[in-house]
C-alpha positions as CSV (number, residue, x, y, z in Angstrom):
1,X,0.0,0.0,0.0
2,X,2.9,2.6,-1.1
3,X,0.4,5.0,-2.5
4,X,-0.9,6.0,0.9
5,X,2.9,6.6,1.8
6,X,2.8,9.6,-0.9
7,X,0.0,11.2,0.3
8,X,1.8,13.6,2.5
9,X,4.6,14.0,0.7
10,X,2.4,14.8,-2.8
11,X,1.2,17.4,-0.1
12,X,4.7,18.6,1.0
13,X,5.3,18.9,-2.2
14,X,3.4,21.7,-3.0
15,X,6.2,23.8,-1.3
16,X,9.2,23.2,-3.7
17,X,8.1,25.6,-6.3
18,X,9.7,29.2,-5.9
19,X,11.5,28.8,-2.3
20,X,15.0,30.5,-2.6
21,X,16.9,30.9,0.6
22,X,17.5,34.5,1.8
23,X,20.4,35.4,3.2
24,X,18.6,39.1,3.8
25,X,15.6,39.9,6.4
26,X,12.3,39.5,5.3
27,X,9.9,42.3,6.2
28,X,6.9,41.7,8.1
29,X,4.3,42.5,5.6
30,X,5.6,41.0,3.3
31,X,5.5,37.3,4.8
32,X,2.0,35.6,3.4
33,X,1.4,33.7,7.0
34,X,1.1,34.5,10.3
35,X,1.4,32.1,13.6
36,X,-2.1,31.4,14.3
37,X,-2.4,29.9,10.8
38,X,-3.9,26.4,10.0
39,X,-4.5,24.8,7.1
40,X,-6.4,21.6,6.7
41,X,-6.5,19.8,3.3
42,X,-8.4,16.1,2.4
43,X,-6.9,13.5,0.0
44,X,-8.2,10.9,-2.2
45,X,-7.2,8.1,-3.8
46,X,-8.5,7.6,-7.4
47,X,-8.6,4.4,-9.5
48,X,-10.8,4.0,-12.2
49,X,-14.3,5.1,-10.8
50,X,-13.4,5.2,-7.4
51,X,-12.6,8.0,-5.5
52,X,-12.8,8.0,-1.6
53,X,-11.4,10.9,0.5
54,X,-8.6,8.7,2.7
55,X,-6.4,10.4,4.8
56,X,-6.2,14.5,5.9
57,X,-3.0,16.6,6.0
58,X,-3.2,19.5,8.7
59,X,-0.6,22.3,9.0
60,X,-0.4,24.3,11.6
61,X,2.6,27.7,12.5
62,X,3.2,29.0,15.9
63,X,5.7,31.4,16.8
64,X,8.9,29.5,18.5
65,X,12.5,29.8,19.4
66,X,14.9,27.1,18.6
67,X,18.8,28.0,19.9
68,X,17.3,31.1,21.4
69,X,16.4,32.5,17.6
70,X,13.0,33.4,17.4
71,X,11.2,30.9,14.8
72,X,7.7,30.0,13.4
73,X,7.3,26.3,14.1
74,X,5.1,24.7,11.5
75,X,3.9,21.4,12.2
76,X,2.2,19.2,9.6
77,X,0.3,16.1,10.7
78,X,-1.0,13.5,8.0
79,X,-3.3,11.1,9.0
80,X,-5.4,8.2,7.4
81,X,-9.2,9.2,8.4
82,X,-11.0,6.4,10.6
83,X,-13.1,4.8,8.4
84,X,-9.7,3.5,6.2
85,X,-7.5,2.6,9.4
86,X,-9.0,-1.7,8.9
87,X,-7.1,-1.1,5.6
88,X,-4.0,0.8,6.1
89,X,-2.9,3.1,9.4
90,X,-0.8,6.1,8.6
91,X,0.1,9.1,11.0
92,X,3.6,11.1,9.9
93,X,4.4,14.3,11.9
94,X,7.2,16.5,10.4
95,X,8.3,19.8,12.3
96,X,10.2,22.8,10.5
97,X,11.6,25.9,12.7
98,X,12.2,28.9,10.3
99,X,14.4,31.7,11.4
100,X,11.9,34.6,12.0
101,X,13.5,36.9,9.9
102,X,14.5,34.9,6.9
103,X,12.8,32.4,6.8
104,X,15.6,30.3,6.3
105,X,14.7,26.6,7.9
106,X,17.0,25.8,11.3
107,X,16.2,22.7,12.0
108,X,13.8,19.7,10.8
109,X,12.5,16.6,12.3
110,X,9.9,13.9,11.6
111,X,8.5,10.9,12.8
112,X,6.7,8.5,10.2
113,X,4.0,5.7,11.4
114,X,3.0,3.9,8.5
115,X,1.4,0.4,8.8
116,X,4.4,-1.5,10.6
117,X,7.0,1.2,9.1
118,X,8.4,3.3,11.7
119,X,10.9,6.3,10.7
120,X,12.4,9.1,12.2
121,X,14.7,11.8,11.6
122,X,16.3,15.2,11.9
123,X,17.9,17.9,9.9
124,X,20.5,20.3,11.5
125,X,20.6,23.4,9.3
126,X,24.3,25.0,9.6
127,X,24.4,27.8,7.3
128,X,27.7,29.1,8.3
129,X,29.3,26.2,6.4
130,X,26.6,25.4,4.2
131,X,26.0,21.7,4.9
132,X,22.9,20.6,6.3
133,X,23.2,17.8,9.2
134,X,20.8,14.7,8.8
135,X,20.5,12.6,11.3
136,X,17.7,8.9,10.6
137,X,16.8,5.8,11.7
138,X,14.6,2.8,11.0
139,X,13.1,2.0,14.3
140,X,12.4,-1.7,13.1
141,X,16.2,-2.0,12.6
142,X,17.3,0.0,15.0
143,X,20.5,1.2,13.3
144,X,21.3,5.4,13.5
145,X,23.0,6.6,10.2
146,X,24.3,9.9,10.2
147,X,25.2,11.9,6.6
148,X,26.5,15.7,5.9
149,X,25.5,16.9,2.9
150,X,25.9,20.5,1.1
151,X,23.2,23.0,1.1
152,X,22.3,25.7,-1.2
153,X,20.4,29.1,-1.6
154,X,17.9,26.7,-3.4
155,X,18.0,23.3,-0.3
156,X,15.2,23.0,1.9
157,X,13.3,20.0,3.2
158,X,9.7,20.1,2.6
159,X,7.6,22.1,5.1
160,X,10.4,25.1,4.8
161,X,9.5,25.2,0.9
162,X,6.2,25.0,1.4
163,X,6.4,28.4,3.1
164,X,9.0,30.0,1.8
165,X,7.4,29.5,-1.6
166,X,4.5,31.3,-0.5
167,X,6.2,34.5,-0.1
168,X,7.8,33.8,-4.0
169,X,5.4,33.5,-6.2
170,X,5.5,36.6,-8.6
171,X,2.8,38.0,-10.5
172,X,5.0,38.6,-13.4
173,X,5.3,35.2,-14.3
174,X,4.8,34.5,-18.0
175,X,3.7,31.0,-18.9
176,X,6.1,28.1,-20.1
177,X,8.6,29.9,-17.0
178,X,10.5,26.8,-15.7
179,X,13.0,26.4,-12.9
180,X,14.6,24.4,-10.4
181,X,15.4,23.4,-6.7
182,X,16.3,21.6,-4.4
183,X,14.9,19.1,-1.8
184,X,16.0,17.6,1.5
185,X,15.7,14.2,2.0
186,X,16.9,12.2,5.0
187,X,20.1,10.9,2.8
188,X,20.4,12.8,-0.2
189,X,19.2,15.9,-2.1
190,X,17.0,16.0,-5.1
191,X,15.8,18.1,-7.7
192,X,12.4,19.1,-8.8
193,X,11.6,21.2,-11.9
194,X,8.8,23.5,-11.8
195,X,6.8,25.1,-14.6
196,X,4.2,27.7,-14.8
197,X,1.4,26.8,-17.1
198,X,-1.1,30.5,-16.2
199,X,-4.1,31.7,-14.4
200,X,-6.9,29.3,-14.6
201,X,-10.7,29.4,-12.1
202,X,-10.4,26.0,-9.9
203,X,-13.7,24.1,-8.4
204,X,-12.9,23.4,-5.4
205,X,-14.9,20.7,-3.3
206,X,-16.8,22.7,-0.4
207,X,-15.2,26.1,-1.2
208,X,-16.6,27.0,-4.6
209,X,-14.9,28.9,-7.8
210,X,-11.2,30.5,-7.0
211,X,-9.2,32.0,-9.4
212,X,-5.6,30.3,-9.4
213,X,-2.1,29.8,-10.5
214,X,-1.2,26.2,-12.0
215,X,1.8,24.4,-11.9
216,X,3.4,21.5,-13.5
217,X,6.8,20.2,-11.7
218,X,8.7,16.7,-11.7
219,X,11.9,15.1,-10.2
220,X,14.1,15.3,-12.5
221,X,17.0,12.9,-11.4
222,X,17.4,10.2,-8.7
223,X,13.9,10.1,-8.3
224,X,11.9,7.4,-6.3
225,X,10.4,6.0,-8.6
226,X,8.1,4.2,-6.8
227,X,6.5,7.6,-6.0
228,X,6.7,10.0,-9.4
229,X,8.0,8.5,-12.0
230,X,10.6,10.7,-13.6
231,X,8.5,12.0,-16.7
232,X,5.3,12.3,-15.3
233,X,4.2,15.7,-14.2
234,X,2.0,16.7,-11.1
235,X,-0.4,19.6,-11.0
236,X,-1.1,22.2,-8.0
237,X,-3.2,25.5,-8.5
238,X,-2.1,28.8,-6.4
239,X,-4.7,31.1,-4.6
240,X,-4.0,34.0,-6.7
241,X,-4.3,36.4,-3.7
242,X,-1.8,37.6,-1.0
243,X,-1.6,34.4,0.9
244,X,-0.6,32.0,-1.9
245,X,-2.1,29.0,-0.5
246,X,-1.9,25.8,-2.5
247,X,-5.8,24.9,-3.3
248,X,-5.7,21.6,-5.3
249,X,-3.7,18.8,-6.0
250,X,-3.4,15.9,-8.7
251,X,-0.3,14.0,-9.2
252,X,-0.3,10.6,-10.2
253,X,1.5,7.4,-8.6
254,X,2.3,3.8,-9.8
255,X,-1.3,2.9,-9.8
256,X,-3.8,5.4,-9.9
257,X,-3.9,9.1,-8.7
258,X,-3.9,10.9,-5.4
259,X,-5.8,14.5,-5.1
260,X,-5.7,16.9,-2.7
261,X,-7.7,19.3,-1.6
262,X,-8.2,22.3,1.1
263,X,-11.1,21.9,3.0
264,X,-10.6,24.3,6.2
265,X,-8.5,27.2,7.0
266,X,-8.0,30.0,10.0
267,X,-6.2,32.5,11.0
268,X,-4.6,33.8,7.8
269,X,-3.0,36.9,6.9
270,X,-4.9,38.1,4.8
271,X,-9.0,37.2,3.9
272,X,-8.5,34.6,1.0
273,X,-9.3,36.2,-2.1
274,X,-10.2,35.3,-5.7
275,X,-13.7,33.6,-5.6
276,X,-15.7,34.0,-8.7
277,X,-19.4,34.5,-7.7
């Protein structure tokens, strides 16, 4: 059951479009989220006619210090809803601290329950000498590995991006733009290419008509391929307001397709904009 171990990271990958380390502070206003912020999105699992809402991804930022630098903590919980637990029992928990002023991730750590799967792990961010600090283990083997690998302006692991992409999306962008960057995994560093295919109104389930930005991105090179195939694109549509929120989600997997969609949010920024009435 594989496909339900993409679910969150299809979700996490929402954040690896425009994230670009800044070396410089961010101003206040000009950061889409606030602490206070949650986000709430549903997934489903579609083959052929079937398409049940399985599992829900929550993400929530607090204000935090980590080495006595103020930090928003952003938490993201993904869990398999009740009904689907007989089947398959998932709950992963990642954590992110971002330096407060720019935004820069500090230190990462996760702890994945998947059926009898059990993984955790850290990142320690040292910017200084641009390496990033990964600590993991397989609890069912028991065996701590430890690797040091180089970061740049464009390495983050995948809550970081998420937010730091918010606050990077331009409203210049011209369709057919492409890019790339970088993401952190627990033992090695891989690259996703982004796209930008234009505006386009979005139905989404519960929340009605928004107007968006769409996205097409893929890994590129070392790839799981048991997750994305290399070649086969994913989809995610923008809010095309201030906040920058990631609305919908299609990507596909080895068998079938996972969606995902945002079904509850609080305490944002800014009132989410763009509905078409």
């Amino acid at each position: 059951m594989k496909f339900l171990r993409n679910i969150s990271a299809a979700l996490f990958l929402t954040g690896m479009l425009f994230s670009t380390a800044q070396a410089q502070s961010v101003a206040a206003d000009s950061i889409a989220f606030q602490a206070g912020e949650n986000l709430t999105y549903a997934v489903s699992y579609k083959i052929g006619f079937i398409e049940p809402d399985i599992a829900d991804v929550t993400f929530s930022t607090v204000n935090s210090t980590i080495n006595d630098v103020p930090a928003y903590r952003v938490s993201a919980v993904a869990e398999v809803d009740s009904k689907w637990r007989w089947f398959f029992d998932m709950r992963d928990e990642y954590n992110t601290w971002l330096d407060r002023q720019t935004l820069r991730p500090l230190y990462f750590s996760n702890n994945i329950k998947e059926g009898n799967y059990r993984f955790v792990s850290s990142y320690l961010y040292d910017w200084d000498n641009r390496v990033v600090i990964s600590d993991y283990k397989n609890l069912r083997i028991n065996e701590p590995h430890q690797k040091i690998m180089p970061l740049t302006d464009e390495s983050f692991d995948g809550v970081s991006l998420f937010f730091n992409m918010r606050n990077q999306i331009s409203s210049d962008l011209t369709p057919g733009q492409k890019d790339y960057i970088q993401l952190v995994l627990s033992d090695t560093i891989k690259q996703l290419q982004y796209r930008f295919i234009g505006p386009e109104v979005r139905k989404i389930k519960g929340l009605g008509k928004y107007r968006t930005l769409k996205f097409a991105c893929q890994l590129t090179n070392d790839t799981d391929q048991e997750s994305f195939p290399e070649g086969n694109e994913f989809f995610i549509w923008f809010s095309d307001d201030r906040n920058r929120i990631p609305l919908y989600l299609e990507s596909p997997i080895r068998v079938g397709s996972i969606k995902g969609y945002l079904t509850n949010y609080e305490g944002l920024k800014y009132p989410l904009g763009g509905k078409v009435r």
